[in-house]
C-alpha positions as CSV (number, residue, x, y, z in Angstrom):
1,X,0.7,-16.1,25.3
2,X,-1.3,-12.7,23.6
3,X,-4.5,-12.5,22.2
4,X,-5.5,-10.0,19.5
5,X,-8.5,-10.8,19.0
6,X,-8.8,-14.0,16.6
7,X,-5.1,-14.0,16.7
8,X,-3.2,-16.0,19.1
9,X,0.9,-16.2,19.7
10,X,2.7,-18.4,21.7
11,X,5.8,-17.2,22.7
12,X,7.5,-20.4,23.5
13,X,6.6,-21.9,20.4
14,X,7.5,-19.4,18.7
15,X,10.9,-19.1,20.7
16,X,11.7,-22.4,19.5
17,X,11.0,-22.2,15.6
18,X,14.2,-21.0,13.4
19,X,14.6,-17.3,12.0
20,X,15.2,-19.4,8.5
21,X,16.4,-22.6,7.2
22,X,18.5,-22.0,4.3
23,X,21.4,-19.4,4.2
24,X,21.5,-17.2,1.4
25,X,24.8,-17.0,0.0
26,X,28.2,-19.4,0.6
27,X,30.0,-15.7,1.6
28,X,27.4,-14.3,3.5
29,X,25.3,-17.1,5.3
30,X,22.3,-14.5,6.3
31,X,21.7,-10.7,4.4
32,X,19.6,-10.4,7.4
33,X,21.6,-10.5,10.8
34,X,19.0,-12.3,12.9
35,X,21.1,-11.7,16.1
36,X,20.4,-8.1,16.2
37,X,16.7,-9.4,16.6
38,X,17.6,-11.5,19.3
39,X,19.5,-9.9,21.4
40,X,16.2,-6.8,21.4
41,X,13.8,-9.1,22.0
42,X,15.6,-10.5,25.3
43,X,14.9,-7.0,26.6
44,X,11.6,-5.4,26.9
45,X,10.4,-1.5,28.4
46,X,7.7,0.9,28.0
47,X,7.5,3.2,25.0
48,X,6.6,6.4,24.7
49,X,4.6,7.8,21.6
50,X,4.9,11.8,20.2
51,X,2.9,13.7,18.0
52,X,5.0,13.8,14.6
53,X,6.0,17.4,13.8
54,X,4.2,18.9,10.8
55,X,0.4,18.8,9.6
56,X,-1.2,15.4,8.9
57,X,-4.5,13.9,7.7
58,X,-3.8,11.0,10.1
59,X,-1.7,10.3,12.7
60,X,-1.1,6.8,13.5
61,X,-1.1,4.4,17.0
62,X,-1.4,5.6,20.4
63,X,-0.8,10.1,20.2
64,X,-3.0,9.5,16.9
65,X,-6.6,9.9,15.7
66,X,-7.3,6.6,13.4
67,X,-9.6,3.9,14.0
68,X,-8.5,0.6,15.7
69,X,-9.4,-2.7,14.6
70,X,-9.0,-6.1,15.6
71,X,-8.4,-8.4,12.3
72,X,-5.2,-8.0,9.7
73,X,-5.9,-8.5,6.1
74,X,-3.1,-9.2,4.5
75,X,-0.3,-10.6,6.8
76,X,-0.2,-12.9,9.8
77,X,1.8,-14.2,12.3
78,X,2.6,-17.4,11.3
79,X,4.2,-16.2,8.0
80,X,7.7,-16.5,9.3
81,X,9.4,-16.3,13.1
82,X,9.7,-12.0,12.7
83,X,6.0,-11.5,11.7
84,X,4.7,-13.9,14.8
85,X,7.4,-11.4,17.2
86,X,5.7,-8.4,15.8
87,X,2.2,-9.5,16.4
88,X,3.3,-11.0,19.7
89,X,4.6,-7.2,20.9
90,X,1.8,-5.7,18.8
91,X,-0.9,-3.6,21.2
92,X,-2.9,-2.3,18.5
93,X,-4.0,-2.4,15.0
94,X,-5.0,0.8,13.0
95,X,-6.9,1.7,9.8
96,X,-7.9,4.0,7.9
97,X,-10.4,4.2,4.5
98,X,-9.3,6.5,2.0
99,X,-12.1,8.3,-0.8
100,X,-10.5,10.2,-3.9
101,X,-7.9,12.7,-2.6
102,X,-4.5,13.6,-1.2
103,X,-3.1,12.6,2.1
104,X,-0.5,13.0,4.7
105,X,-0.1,10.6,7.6
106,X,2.7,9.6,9.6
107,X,3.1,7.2,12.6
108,X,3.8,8.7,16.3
109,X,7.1,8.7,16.7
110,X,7.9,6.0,19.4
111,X,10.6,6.1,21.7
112,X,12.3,3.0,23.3
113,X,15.2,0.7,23.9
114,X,13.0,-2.1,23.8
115,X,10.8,-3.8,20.4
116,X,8.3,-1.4,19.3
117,X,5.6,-2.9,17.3
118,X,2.9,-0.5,14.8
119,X,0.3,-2.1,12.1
120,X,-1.7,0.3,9.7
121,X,-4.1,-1.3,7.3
122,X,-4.8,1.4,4.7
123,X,-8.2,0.4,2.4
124,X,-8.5,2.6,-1.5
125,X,-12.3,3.0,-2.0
126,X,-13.6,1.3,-5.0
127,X,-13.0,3.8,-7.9
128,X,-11.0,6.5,-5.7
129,X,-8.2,8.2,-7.1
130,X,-6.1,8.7,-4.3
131,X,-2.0,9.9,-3.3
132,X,-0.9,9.2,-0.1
133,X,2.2,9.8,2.1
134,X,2.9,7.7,4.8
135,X,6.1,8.6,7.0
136,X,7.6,7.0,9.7
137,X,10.5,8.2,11.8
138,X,10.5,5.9,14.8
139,X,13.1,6.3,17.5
140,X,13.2,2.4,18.2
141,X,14.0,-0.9,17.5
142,X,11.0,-3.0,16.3
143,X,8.6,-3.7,13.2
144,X,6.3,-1.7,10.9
145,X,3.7,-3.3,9.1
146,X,1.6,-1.3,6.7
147,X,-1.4,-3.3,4.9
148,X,-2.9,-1.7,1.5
149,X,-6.1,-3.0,-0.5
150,X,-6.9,-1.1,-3.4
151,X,-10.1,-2.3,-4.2
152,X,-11.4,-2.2,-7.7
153,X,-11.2,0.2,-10.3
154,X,-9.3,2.5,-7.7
155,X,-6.3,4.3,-8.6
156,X,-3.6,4.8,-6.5
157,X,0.0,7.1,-5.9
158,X,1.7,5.6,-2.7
159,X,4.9,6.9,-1.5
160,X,6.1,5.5,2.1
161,X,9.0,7.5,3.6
162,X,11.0,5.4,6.2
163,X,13.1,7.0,8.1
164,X,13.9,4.9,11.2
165,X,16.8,5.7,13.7
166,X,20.2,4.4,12.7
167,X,20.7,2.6,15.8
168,X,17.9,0.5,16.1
169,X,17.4,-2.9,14.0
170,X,13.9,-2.5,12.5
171,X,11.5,-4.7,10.0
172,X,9.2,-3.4,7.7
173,X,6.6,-5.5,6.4
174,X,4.6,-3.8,3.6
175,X,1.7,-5.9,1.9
176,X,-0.2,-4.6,-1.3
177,X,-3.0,-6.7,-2.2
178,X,-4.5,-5.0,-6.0
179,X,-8.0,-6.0,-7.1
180,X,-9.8,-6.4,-10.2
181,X,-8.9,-3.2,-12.8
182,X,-7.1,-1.4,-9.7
183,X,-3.4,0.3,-10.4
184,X,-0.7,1.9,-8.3
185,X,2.6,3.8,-8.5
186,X,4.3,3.4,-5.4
187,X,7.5,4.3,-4.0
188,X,9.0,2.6,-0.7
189,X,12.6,5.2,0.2
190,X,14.3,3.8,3.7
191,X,17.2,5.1,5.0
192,X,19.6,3.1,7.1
193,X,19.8,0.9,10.7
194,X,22.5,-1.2,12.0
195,X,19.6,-3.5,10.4
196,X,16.8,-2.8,8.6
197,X,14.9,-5.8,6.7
198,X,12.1,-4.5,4.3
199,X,9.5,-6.7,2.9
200,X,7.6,-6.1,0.2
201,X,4.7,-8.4,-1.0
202,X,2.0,-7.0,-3.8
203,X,-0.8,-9.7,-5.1
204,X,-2.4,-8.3,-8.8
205,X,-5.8,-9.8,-9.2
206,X,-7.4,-9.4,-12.8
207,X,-6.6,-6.5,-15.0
208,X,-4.4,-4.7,-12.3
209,X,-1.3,-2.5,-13.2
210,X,1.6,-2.1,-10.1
211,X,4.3,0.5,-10.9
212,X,6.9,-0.3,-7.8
213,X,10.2,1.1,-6.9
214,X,12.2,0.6,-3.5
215,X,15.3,2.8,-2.4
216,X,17.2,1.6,0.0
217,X,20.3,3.3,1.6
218,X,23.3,1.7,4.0
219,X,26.7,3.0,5.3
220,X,29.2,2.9,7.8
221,X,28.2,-0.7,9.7
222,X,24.7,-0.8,9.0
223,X,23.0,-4.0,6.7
224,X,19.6,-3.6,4.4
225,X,18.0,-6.3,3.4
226,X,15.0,-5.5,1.2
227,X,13.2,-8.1,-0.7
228,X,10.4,-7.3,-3.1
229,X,7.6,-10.1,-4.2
230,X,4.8,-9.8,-6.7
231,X,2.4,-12.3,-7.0
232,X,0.0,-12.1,-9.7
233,X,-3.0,-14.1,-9.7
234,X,-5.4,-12.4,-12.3
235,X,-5.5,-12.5,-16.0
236,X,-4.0,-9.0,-17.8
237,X,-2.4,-7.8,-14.5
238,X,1.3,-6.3,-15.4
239,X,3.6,-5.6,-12.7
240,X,7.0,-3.3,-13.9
241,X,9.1,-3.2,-10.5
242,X,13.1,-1.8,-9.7
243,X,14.9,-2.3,-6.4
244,X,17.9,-0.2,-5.9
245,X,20.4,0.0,-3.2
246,X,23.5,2.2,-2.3
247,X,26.5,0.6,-0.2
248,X,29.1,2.8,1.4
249,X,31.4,2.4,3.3
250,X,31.9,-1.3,5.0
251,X,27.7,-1.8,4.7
252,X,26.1,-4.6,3.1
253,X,22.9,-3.7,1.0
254,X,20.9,-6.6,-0.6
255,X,18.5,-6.4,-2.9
256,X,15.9,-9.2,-3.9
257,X,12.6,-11.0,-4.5
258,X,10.7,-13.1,-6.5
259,X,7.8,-12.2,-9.4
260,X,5.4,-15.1,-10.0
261,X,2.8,-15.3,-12.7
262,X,0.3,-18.0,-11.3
263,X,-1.6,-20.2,-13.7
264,X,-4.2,-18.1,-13.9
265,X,-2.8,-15.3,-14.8
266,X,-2.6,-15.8,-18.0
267,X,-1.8,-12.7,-21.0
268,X,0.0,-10.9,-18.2
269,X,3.7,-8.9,-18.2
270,X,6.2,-9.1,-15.4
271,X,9.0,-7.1,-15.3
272,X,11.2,-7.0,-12.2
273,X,15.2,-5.2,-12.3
274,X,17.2,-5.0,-8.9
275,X,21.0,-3.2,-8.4
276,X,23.2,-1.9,-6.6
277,X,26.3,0.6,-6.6
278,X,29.3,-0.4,-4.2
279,X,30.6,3.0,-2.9
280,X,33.1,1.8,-0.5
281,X,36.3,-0.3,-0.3
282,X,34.6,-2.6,2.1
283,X,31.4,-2.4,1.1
284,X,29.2,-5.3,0.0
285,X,26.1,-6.0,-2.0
286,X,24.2,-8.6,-3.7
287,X,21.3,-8.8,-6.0
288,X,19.0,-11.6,-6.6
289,X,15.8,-11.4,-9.0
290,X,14.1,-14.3,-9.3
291,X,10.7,-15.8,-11.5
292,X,8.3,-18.4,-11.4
293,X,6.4,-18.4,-14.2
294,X,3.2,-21.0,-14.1
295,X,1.9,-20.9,-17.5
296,X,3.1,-20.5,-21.1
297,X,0.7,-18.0,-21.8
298,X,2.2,-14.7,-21.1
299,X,2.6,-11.1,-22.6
300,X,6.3,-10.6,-21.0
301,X,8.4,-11.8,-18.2
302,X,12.0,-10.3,-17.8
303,X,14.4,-9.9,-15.3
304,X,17.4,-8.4,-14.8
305,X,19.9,-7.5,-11.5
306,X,23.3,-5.5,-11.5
307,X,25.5,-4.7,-8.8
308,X,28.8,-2.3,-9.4
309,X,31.1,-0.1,-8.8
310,X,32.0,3.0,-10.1
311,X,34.8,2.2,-13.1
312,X,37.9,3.9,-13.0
313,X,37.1,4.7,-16.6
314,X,34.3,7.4,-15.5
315,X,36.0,8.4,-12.7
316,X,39.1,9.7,-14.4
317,X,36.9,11.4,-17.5
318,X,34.4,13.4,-14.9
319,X,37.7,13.7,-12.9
320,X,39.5,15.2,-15.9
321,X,36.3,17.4,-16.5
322,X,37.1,19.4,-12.9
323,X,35.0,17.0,-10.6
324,X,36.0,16.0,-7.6
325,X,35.5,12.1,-6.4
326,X,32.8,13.1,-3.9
327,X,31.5,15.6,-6.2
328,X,31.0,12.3,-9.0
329,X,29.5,10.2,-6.1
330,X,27.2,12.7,-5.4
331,X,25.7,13.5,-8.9
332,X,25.1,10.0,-9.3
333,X,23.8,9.3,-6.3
334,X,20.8,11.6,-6.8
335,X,20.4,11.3,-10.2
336,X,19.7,7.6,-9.8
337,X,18.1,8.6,-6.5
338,X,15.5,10.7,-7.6
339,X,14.3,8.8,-10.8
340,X,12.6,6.3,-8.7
341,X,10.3,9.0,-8.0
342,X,9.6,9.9,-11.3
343,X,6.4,8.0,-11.6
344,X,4.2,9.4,-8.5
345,X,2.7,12.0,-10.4
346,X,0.9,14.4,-8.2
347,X,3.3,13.5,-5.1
348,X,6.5,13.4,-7.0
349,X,8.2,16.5,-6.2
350,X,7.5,16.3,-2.3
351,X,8.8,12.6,-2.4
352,X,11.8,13.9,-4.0
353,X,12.0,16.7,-2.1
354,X,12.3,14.5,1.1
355,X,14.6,12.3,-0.6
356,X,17.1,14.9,-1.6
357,X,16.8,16.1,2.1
358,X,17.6,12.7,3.3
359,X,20.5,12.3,0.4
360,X,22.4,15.4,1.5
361,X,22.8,14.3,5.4
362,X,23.9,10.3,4.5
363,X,26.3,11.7,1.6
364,X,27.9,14.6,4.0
365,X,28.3,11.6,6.4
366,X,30.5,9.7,3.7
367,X,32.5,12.9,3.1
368,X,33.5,13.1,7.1
């Protein structure tokens, strides 16, 4: 059994308790291969922690220079079998509060075999206009959990860079929780493990506006299984959220979530649109939007989900226009790529900078 302060888990109950009850497709009984998990969490080392490369406002966990607290906000451990793991290998929890400015911060980079686990709580001053970085290129299996409250009348640009080791499974669990007249742009952009589950929860209280878009890559064997929630529980909150995802190769990608508009939320707008684009033979990909929509009263609620391939139609008119097939993939690739960025206003170009950095490794990889 651990202790973190008020927060107590118990290993062999939680050893006993199901990674989920329901499969999620009849062709594909779990996006998320929970066996990867399992077979990690068996086996357990020490971890080493370096300084990230680069200049940073913060640096996060054990090589870093943020405060350490005791009590999450926005996420505990009973929430599901994977959260009560992370807090169960978890040795610290960080945080940081943010005024009106720009800022770089990035994890240590861990290095292991065995589960690593890293928790930031981020908190946006009331009325700060802020833009924030967050990387993380971990060299291990494990989870990420990274907490944000913008508190009220706050303004926000939030671009979180994942960049985990291809090797590794890894979790992500991102929580957004908007107050009263608050509103964000964000941006979550994760390259590929063999697998890499993001989650993505946002609450909207009263009057607040979320602007959210999630990239997420996978080729060769790897799987991504990124699901992106809103909840909004205020009157006049809009939330406006795209997931995309890229398949190559004989990957899966699945992209999905649920927007609810709670009872009280009444004159709000919810719009939520997920694809994906199949670039390989034996690639796979699904695509699930979902709503739950408590009350009649409402501005807007529309959904929408896609998932493709590239027709032979377009190929053969770019191909009869002198492109090659991996020149087409590539255009469209980082044309759809680096749209999602479009929004972050005073962080946009380095966000897309990083992406198109990122882009040109995993496309020469699918050219080899």
């Amino acid at each position: 059994m651990i202790i973190l302060s008020s927060i107590t888990v118990d290993i062999n109950k939680l050893n006993k308790i199901k990674w989920q009850d329901i499969g999620d497709s009849p062709t594909t009984k779990y996006y998320t291969d929970w066996n990867q998990y399992e077979k990690i969490l068996k086996n357990q080392s020490e971890a080493t922690f370096k300084i990230p490369e680069g200049k940073f406002d913060y640096i996060v966990g054990k090589c870093g220079n943020t405060n350490r607290t005791y009590e999450p906000k926005l996420i505990m451990p009973e929430e599901s079998k994977i959260a009560g793991y992370h807090f169960y290998y978890l040795k610290e929890i960080n945080e940081i509060t943010l005024d009106s400015g720009i800022y770089k911060i990035s994890f240590c980079n861990s290095e292991s075999e065995s589960w690593v686990s890293q928790h930031l709580i981020i908190n946006i001053k009331e009325g700060a206009d802020v833009s924030l970085i967050l990387y993380d290129e971990r060299k291990s299996p494990g989870s990420t959990a990274v907490e944000i409250n913008a508190h009220r009348k706050s303004k926000s640009n939030v671009a979180l860079l994942l960049n985990p080791d291809i090797k590794y499974p890894t979790v992500y669990l991102i929580r957004k929780a908007l107050y009263d007249s608050s509103s964000m742009n964000s941006l979550t952009f994760s390259t590929p493990t063999s697998m890499n589950r993001i989650e993505e929860k946002a609450v909207l209280f009263e009057n607040s506006i979320l602007k959210h878009n999630s990239l997420s890559f996978s080729y060769k064997n790897t799987r991504v299984d990124n699901i992106i929630d809103t909840i909004q529980v205020g009157k006049n909150s809009d939330s406006d959220i795209s997931g995309l995802g890229f398949a190559f190769d004989s990957s899966l990608s699945s992209v999905r979530g649920t927007a609810v508009i709670t009872y009280d939320a009444k004159k709000s707008k919810s719009k939520f649109l997920v694809e994906a684009l199949i670039l390989g033979d034996a690639a796979k990909a699904y695509t699930m939007p979902m709503m739950k929509i408590e009350t009649g009263d409402v501005i807007s609620a529309t959904h929408r989900s896609a998932q493709y391939r590239v027709s032979d139609d377009v190929l053969f008119y770019l191909q009869s226009r002198g492109l090659s097939n991996d020149e087409i993939i590539s255009l469209l690739v980082y044309e759809k790529s680096i749209n999602m960025a479009n929004h972050l206003e005073n962080i946009k170009d380095v966000s897309q900078q990083y992406i198109r950095d990122k882009l040109e490794k995993i496309l020469n990889i699918n050219k080899k």
